[in-house]
Structures are given as C-alpha cells and as structure tokens.
Biopython code that builds the backbone (N, CA, C, O; Angstrom):
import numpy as np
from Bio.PDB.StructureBuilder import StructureBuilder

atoms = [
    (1, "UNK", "N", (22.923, -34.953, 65.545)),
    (1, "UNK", "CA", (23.751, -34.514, 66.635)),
    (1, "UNK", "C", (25.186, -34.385, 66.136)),
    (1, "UNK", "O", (25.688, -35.227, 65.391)),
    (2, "UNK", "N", (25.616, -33.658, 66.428)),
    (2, "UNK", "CA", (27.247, -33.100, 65.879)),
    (2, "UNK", "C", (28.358, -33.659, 67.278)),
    (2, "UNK", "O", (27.909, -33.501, 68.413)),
    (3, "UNK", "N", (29.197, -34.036, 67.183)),
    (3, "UNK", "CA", (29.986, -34.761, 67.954)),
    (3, "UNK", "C", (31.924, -35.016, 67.351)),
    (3, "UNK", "O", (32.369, -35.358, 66.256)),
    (4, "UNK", "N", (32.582, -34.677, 68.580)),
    (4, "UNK", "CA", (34.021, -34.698, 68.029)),
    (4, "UNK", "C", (34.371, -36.031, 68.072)),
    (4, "UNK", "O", (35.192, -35.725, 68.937)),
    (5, "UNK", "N", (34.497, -37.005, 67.979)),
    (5, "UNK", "CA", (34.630, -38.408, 68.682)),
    (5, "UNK", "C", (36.471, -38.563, 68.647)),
    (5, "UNK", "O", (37.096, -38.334, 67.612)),
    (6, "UNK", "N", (36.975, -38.874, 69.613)),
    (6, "UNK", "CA", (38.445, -38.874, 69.505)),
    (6, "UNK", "C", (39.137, -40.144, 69.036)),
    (6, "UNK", "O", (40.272, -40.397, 68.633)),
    (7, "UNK", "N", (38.401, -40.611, 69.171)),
    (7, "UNK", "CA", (38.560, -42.246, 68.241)),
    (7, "UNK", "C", (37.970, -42.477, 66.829)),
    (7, "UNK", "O", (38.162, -43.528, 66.218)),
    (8, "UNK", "N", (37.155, -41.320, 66.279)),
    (8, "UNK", "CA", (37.037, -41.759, 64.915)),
    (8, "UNK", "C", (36.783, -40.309, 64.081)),
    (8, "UNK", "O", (37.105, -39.184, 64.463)),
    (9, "UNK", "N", (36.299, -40.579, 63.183)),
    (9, "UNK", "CA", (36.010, -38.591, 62.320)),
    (9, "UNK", "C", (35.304, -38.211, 63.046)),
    (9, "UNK", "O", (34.720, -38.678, 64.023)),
    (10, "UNK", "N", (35.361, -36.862, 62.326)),
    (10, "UNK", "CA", (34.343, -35.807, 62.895)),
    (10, "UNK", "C", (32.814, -36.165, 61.953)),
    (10, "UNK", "O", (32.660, -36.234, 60.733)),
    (11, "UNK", "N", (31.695, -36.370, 63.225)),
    (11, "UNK", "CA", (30.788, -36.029, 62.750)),
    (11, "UNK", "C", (29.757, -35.211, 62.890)),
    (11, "UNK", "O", (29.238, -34.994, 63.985)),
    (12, "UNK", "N", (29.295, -34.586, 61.583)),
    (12, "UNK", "CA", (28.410, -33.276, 61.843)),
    (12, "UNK", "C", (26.919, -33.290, 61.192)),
    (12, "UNK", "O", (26.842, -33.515, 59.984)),
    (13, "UNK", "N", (25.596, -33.033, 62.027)),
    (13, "UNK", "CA", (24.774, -32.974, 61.428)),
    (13, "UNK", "C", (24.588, -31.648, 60.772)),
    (13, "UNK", "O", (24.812, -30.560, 61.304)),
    (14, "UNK", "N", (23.918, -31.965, 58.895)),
    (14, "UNK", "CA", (23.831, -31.231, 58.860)),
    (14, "UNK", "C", (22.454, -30.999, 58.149)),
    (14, "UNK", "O", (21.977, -31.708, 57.263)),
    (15, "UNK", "N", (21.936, -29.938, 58.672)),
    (15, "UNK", "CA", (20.446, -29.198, 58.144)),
    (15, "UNK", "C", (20.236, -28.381, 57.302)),
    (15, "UNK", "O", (21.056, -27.475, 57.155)),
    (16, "UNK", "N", (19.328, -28.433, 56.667)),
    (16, "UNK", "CA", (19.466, -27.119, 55.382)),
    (16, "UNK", "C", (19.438, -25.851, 56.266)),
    (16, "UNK", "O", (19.165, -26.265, 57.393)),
    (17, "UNK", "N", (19.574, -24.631, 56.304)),
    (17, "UNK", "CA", (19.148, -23.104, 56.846)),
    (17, "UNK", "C", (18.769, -22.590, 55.965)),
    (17, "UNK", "O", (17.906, -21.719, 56.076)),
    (18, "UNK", "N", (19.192, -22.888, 54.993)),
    (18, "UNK", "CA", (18.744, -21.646, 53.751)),
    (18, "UNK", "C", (18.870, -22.192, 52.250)),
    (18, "UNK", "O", (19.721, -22.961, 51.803)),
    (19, "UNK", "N", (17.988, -21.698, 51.712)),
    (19, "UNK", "CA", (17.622, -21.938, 49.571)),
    (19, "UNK", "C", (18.634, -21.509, 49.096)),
    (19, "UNK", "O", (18.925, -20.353, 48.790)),
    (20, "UNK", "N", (19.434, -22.811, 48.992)),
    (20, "UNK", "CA", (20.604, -22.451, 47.887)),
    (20, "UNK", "C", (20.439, -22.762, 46.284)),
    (20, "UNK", "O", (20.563, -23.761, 45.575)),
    (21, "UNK", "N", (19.973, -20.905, 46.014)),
    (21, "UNK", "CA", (19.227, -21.228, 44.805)),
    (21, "UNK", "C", (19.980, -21.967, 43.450)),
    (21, "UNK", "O", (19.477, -22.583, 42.511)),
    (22, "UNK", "N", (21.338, -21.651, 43.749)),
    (22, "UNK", "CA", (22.069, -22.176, 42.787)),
    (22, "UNK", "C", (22.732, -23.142, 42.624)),
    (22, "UNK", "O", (23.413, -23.360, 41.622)),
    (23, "UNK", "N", (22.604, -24.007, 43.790)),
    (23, "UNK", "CA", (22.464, -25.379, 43.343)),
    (23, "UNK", "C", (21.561, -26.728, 42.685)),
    (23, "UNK", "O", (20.338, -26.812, 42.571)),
    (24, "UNK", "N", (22.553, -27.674, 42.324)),
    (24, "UNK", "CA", (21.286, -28.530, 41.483)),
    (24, "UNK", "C", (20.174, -28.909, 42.024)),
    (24, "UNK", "O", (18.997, -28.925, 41.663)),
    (25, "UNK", "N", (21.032, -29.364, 43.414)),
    (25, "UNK", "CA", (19.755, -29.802, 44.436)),
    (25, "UNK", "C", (20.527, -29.995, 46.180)),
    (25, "UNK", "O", (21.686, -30.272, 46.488)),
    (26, "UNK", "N", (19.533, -29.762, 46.887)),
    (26, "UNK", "CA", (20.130, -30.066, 47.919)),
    (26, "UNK", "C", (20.825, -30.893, 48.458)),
    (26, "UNK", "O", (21.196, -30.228, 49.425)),
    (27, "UNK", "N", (21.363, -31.996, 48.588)),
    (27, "UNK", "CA", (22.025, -32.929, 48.439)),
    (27, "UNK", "C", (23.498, -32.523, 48.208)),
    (27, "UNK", "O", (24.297, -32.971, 49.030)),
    (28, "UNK", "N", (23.932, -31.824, 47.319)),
    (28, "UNK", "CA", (24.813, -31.134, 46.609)),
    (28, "UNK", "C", (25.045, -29.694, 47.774)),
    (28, "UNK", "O", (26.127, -29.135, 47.951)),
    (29, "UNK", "N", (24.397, -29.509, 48.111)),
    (29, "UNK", "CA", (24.298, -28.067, 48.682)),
    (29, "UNK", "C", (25.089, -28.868, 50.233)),
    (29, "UNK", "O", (26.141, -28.612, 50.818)),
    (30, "UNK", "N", (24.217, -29.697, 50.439)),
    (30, "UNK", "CA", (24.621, -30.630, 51.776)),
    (30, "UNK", "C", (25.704, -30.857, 52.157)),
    (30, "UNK", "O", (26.081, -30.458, 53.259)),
    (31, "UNK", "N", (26.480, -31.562, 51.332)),
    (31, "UNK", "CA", (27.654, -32.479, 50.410)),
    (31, "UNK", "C", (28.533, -31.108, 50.934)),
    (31, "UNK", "O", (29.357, -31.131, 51.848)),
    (32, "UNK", "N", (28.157, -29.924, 50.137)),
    (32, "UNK", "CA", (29.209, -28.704, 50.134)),
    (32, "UNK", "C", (29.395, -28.543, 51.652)),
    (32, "UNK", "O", (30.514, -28.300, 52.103)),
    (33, "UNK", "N", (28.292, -28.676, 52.471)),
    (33, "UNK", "CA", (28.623, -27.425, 53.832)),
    (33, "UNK", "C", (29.342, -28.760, 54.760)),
    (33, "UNK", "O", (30.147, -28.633, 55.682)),
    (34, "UNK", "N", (28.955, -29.652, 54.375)),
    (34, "UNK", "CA", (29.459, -30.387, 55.497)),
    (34, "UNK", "C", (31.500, -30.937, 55.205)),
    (34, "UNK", "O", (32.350, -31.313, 56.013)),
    (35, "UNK", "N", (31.547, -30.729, 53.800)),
    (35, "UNK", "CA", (32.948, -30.481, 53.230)),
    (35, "UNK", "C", (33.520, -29.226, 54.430)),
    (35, "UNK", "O", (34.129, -29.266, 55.499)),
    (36, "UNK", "N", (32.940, -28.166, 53.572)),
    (36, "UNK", "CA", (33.372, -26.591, 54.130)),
    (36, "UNK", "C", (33.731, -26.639, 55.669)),
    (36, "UNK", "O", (34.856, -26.394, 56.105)),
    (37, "UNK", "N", (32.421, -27.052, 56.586)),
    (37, "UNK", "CA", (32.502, -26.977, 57.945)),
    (37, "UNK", "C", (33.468, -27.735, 58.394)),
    (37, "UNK", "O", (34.204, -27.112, 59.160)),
    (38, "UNK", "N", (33.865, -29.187, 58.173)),
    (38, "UNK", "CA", (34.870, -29.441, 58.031)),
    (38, "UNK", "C", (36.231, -29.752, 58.211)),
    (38, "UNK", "O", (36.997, -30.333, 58.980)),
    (39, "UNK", "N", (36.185, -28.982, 56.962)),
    (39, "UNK", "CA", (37.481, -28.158, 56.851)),
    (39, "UNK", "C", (38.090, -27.318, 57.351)),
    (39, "UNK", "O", (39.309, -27.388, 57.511)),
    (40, "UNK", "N", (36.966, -25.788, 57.908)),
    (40, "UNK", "CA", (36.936, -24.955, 58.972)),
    (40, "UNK", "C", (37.387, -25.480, 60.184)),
    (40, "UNK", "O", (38.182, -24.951, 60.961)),
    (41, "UNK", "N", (36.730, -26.740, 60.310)),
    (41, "UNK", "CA", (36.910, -27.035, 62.279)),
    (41, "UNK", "C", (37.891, -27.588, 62.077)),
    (41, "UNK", "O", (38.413, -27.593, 63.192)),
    (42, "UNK", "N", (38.833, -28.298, 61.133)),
    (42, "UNK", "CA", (39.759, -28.951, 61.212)),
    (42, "UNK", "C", (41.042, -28.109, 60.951)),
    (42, "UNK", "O", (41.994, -28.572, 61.579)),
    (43, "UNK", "N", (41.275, -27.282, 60.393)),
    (43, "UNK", "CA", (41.787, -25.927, 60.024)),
    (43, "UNK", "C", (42.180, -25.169, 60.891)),
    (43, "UNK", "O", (43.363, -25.015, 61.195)),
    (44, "UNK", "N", (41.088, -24.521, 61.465)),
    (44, "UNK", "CA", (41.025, -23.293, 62.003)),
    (44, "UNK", "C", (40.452, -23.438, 63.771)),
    (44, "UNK", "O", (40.829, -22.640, 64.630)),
    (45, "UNK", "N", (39.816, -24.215, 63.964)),
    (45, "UNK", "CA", (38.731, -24.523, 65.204)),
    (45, "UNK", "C", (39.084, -25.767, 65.628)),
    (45, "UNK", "O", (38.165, -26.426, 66.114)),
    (46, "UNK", "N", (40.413, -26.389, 65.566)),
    (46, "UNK", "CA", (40.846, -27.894, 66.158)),
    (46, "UNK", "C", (40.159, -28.162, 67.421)),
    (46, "UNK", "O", (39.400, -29.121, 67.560)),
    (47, "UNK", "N", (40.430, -27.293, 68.364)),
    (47, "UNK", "CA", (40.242, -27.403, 69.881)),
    (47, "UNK", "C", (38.705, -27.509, 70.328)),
    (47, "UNK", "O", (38.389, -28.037, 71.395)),
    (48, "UNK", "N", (37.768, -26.962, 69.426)),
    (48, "UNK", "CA", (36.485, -26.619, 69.390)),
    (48, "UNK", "C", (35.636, -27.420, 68.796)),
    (48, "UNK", "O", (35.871, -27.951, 67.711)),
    (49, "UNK", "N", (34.345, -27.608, 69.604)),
    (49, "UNK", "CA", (33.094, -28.747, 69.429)),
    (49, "UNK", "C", (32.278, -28.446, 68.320)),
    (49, "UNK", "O", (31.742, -27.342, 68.220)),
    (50, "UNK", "N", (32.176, -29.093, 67.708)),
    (50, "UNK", "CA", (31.710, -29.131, 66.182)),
    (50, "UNK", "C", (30.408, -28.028, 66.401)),
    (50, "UNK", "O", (30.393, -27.109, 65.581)),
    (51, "UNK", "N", (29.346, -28.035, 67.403)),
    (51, "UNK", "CA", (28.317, -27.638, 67.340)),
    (51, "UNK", "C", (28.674, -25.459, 67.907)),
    (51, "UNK", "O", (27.834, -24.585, 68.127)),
    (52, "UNK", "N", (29.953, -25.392, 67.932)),
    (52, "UNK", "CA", (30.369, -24.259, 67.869)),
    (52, "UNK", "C", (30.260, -23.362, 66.470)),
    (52, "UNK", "O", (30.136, -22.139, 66.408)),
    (53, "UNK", "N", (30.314, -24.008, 65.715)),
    (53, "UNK", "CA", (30.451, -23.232, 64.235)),
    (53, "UNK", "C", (29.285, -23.803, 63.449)),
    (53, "UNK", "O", (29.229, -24.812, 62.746)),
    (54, "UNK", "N", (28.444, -22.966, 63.730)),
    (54, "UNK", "CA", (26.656, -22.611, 62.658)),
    (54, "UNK", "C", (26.932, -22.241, 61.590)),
    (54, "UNK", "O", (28.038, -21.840, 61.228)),
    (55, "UNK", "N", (25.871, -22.340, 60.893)),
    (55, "UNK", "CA", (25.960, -22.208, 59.399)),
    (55, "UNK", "C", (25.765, -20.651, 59.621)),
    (55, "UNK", "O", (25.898, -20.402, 58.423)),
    (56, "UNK", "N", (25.615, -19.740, 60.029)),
    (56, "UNK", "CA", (25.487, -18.101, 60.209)),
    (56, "UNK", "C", (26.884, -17.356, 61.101)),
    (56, "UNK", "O", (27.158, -16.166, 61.259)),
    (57, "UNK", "N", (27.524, -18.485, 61.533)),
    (57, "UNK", "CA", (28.747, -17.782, 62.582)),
    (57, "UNK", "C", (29.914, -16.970, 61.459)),
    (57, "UNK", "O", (30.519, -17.344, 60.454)),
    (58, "UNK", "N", (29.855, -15.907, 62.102)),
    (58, "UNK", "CA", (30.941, -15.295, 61.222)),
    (58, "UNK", "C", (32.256, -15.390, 61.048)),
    (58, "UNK", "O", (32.835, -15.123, 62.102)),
    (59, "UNK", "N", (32.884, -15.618, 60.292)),
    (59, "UNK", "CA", (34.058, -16.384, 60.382)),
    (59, "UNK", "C", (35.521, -15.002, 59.985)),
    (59, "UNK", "O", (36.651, -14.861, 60.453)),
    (60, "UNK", "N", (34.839, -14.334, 59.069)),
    (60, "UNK", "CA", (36.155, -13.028, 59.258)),
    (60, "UNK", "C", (36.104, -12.297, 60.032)),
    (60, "UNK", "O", (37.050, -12.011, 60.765)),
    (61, "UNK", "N", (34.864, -11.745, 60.084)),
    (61, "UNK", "CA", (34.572, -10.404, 60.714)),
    (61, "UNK", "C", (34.195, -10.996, 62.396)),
    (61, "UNK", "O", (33.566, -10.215, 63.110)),
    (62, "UNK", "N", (34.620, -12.449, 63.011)),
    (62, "UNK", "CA", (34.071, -12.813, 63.744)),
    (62, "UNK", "C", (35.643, -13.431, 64.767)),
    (62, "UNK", "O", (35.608, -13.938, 65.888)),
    (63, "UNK", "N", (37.093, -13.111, 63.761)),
    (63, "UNK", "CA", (37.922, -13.527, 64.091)),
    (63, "UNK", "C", (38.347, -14.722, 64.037)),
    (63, "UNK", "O", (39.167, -14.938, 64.929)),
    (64, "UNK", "N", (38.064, -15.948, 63.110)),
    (64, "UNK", "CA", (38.632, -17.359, 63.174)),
    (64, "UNK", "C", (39.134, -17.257, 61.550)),
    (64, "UNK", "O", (40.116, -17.975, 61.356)),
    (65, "UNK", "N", (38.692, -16.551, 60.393)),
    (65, "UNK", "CA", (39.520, -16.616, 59.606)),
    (65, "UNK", "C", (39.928, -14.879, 59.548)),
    (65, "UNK", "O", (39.259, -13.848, 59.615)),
    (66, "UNK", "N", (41.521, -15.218, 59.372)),
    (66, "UNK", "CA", (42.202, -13.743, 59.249)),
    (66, "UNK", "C", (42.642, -13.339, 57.406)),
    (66, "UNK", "O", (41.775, -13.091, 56.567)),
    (67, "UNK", "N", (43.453, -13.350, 57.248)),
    (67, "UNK", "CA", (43.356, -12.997, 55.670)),
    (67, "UNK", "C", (44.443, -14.248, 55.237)),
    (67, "UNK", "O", (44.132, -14.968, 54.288)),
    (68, "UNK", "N", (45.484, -14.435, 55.826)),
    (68, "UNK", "CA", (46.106, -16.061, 55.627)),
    (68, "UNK", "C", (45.334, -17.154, 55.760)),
    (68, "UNK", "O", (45.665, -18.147, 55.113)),
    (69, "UNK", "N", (44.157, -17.214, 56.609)),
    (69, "UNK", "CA", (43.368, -18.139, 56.710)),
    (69, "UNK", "C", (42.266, -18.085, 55.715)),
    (69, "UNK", "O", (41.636, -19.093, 55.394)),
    (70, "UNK", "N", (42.041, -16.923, 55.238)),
    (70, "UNK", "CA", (40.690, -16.938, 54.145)),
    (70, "UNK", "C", (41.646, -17.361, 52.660)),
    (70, "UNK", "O", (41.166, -18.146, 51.843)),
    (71, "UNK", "N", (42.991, -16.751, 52.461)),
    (71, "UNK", "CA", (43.646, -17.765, 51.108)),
    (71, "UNK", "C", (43.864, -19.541, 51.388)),
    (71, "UNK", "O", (44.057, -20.370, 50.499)),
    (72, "UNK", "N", (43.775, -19.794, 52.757)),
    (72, "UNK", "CA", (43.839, -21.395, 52.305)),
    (72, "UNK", "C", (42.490, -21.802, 52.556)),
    (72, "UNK", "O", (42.297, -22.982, 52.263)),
    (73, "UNK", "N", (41.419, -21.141, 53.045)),
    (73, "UNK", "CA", (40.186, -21.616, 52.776)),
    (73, "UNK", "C", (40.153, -21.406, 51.224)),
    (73, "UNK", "O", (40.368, -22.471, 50.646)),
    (74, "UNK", "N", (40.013, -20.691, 50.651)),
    (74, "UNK", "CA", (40.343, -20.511, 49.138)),
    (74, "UNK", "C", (40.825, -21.393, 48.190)),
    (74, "UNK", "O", (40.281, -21.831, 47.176)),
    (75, "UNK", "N", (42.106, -21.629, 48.738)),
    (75, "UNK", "CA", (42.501, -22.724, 47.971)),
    (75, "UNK", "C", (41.728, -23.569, 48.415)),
    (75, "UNK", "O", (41.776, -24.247, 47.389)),
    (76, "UNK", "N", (40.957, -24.207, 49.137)),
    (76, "UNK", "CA", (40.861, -25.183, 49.598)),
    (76, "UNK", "C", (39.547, -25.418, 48.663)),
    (76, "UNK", "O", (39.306, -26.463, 48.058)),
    (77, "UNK", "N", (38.773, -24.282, 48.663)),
    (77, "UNK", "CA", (37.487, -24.031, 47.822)),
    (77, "UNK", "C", (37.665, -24.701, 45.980)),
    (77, "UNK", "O", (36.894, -25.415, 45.340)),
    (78, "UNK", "N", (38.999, -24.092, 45.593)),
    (78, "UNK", "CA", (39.469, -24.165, 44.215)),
    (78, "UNK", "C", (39.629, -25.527, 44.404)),
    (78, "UNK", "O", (38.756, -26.121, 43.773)),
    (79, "UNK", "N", (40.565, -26.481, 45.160)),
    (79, "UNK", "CA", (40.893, -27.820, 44.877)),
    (79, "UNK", "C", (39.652, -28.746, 44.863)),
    (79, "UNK", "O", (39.347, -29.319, 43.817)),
    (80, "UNK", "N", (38.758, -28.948, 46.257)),
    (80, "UNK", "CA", (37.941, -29.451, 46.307)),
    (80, "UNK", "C", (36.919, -29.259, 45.147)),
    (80, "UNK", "O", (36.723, -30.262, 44.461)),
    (81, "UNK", "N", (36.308, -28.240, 44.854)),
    (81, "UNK", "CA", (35.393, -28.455, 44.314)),
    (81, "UNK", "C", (35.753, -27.530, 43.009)),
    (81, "UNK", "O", (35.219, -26.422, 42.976)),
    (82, "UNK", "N", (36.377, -27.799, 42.234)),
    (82, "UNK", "CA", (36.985, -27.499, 41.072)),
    (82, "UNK", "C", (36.805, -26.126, 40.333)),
    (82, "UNK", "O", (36.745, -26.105, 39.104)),
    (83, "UNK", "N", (36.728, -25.082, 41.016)),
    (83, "UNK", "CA", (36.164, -23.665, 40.856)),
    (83, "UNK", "C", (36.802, -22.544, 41.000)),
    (83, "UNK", "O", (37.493, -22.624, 42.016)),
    (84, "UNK", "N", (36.931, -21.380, 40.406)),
    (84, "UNK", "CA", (37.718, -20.421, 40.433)),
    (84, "UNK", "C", (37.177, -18.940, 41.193)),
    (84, "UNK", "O", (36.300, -18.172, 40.797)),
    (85, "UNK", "N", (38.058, -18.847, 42.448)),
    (85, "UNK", "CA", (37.416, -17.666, 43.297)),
    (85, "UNK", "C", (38.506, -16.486, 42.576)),
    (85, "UNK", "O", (39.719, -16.688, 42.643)),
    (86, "UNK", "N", (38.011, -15.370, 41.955)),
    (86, "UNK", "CA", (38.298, -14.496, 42.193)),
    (86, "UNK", "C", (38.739, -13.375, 43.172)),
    (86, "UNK", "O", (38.041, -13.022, 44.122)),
    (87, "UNK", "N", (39.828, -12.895, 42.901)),
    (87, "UNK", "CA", (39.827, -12.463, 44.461)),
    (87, "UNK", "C", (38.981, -10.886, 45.372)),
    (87, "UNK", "O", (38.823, -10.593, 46.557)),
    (88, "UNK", "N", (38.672, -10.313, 44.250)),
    (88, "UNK", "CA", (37.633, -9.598, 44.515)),
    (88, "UNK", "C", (36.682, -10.712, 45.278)),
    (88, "UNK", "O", (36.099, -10.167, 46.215)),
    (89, "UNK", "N", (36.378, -12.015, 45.162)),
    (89, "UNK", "CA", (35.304, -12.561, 45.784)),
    (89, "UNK", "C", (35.553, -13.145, 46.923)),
    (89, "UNK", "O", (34.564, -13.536, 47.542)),
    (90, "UNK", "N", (36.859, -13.366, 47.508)),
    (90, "UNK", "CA", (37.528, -13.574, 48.704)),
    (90, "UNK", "C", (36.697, -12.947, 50.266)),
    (90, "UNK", "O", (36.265, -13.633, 51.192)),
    (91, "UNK", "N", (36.679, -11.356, 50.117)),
    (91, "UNK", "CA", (36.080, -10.606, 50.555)),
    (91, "UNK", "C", (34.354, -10.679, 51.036)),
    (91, "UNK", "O", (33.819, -10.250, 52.058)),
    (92, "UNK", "N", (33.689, -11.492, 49.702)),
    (92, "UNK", "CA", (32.268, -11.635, 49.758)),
    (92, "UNK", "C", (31.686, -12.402, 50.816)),
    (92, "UNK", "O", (30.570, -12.157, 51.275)),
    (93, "UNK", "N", (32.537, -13.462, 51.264)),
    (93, "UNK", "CA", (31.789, -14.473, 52.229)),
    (93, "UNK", "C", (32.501, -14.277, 53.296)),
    (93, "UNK", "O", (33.709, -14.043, 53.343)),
    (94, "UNK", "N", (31.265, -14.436, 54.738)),
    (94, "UNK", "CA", (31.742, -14.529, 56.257)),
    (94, "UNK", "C", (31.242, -15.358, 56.615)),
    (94, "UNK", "O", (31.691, -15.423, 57.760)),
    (95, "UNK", "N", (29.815, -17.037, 56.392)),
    (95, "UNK", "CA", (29.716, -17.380, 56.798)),
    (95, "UNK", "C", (29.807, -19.081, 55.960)),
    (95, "UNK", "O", (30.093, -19.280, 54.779)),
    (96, "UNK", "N", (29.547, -19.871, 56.763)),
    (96, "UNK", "CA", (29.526, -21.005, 55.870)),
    (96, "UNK", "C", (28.263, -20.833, 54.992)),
    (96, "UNK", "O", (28.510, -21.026, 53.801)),
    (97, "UNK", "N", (27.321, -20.604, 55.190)),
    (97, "UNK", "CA", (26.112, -20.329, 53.803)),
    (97, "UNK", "C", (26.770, -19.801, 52.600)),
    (97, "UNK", "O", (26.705, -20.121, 51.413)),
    (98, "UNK", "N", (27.453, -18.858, 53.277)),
    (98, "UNK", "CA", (27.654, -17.525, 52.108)),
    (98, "UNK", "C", (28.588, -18.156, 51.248)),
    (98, "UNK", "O", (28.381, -18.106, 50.035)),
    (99, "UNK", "N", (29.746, -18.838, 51.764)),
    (99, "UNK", "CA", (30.857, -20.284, 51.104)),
    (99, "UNK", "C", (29.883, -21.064, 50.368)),
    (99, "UNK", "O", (30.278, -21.130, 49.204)),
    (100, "UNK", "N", (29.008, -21.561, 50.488)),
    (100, "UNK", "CA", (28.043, -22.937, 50.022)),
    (100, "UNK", "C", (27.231, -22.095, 48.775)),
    (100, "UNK", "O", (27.106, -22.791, 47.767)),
    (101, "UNK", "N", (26.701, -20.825, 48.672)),
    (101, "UNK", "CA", (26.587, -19.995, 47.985)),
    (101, "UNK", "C", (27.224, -19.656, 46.781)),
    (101, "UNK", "O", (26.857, -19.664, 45.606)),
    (102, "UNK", "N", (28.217, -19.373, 47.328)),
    (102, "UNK", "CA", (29.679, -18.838, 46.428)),
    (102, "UNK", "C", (29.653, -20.319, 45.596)),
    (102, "UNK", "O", (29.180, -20.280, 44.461)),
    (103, "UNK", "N", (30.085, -21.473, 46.053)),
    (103, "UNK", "CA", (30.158, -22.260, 45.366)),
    (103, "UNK", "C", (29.424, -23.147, 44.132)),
    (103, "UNK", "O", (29.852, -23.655, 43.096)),
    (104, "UNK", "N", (28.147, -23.076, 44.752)),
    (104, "UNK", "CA", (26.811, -23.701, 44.436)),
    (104, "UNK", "C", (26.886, -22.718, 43.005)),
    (104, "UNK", "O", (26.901, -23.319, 41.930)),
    (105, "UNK", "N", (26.935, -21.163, 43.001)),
    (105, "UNK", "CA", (27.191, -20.177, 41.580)),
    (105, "UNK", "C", (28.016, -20.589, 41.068)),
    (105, "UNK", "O", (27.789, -20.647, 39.859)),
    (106, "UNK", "N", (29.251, -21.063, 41.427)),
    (106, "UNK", "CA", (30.668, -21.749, 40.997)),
    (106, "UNK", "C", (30.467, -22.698, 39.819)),
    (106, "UNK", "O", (30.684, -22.496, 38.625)),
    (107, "UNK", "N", (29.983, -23.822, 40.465)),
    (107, "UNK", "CA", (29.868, -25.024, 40.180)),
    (107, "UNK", "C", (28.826, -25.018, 38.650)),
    (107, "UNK", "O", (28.525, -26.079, 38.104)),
]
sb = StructureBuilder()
sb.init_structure("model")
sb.init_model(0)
sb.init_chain("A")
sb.init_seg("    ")
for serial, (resi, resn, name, xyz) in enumerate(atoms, 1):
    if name == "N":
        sb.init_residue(resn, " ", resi, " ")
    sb.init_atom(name, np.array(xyz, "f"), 0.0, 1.0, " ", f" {name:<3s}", serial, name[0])
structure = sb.get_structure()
C-alpha cells in the first residue's frame, strides 16, 4: 500500500511491471524505481498521493516534467546512481519504467 504519512517518509509499494532486462537483478531494478518515484513525488508532485504516479504515467508528454524539470531529474539520475545521460537521451524516457530502463543500461 503506498501512503503519504505526514509524520514520517514517504512510503511506496513497489511491484515489478515489467523485465528489466538490463539489470543484475530485480532487487536492483526495485531499489531504482522506488529512488526515481521518489524523487518525482518529492520534486515535482509534493501535493499529490503517492498512488497517483504509476510506473506507466507519463511524465513529459503528460505535463509534470517540463524541460527544467527533466535536467534536474537528470542530474538527479547522474548523482544518485553514478551514470552518464547523454543528452540526446534526455528525450528517450516519459515514464518511470523507461527511467529504471535507462538506468539499469547505465549501470
């Protein structure tokens, strides 16, 4: 169950949706989305209940990240998990999978 609690972190369940072939193992893949998501709701979606943002919700083309918001998701991608986005690859992802993706090749 995913829940904002105002007295302590955010917590989010999270489920696999999809074969992230390029990670080591799921666990890792896990680890990533629940980083990513996050970060997103804490970022970008303050006001909004964790169980608002699915692993398929579109996040550019869907209006919550604009192009200032997709460079500090970016950076945010590079610091955390020690990896270099190209910026041709900026463009590639709209959802949190497609982020967990991107990275999982990264890594």
């Amino acid at each position: 169950m995913r829940q904002r609690s105002s007295n302590g972190p955010l917590v989010l369940d999270i489920r696999p949706s999809r074969n992230y072939l390029f990670c080591s193992n799921m666990s890792d893949a896990n680890d990533i989305k629940e980083k990513v998501k996050t970060f997103i709701l804490n970022e970008f979606l303050p006001d909004s209940e964790p169980d608002e943002l699915e692993d398929d919700t579109p996040l550019r083309s869907g209006g919550i990240l604009n192009s200032i918001a997709t460079l500090r998701l970016t950076s945010f991608l590079e610091e955390e998990f020690d990896i270099k986005v190209e910026a041709h690859e900026m463009g590639e992802f709209d959802t949190v999978d497609e982020i967990v993706e991107l990275v999982c090749d990264k890594q």
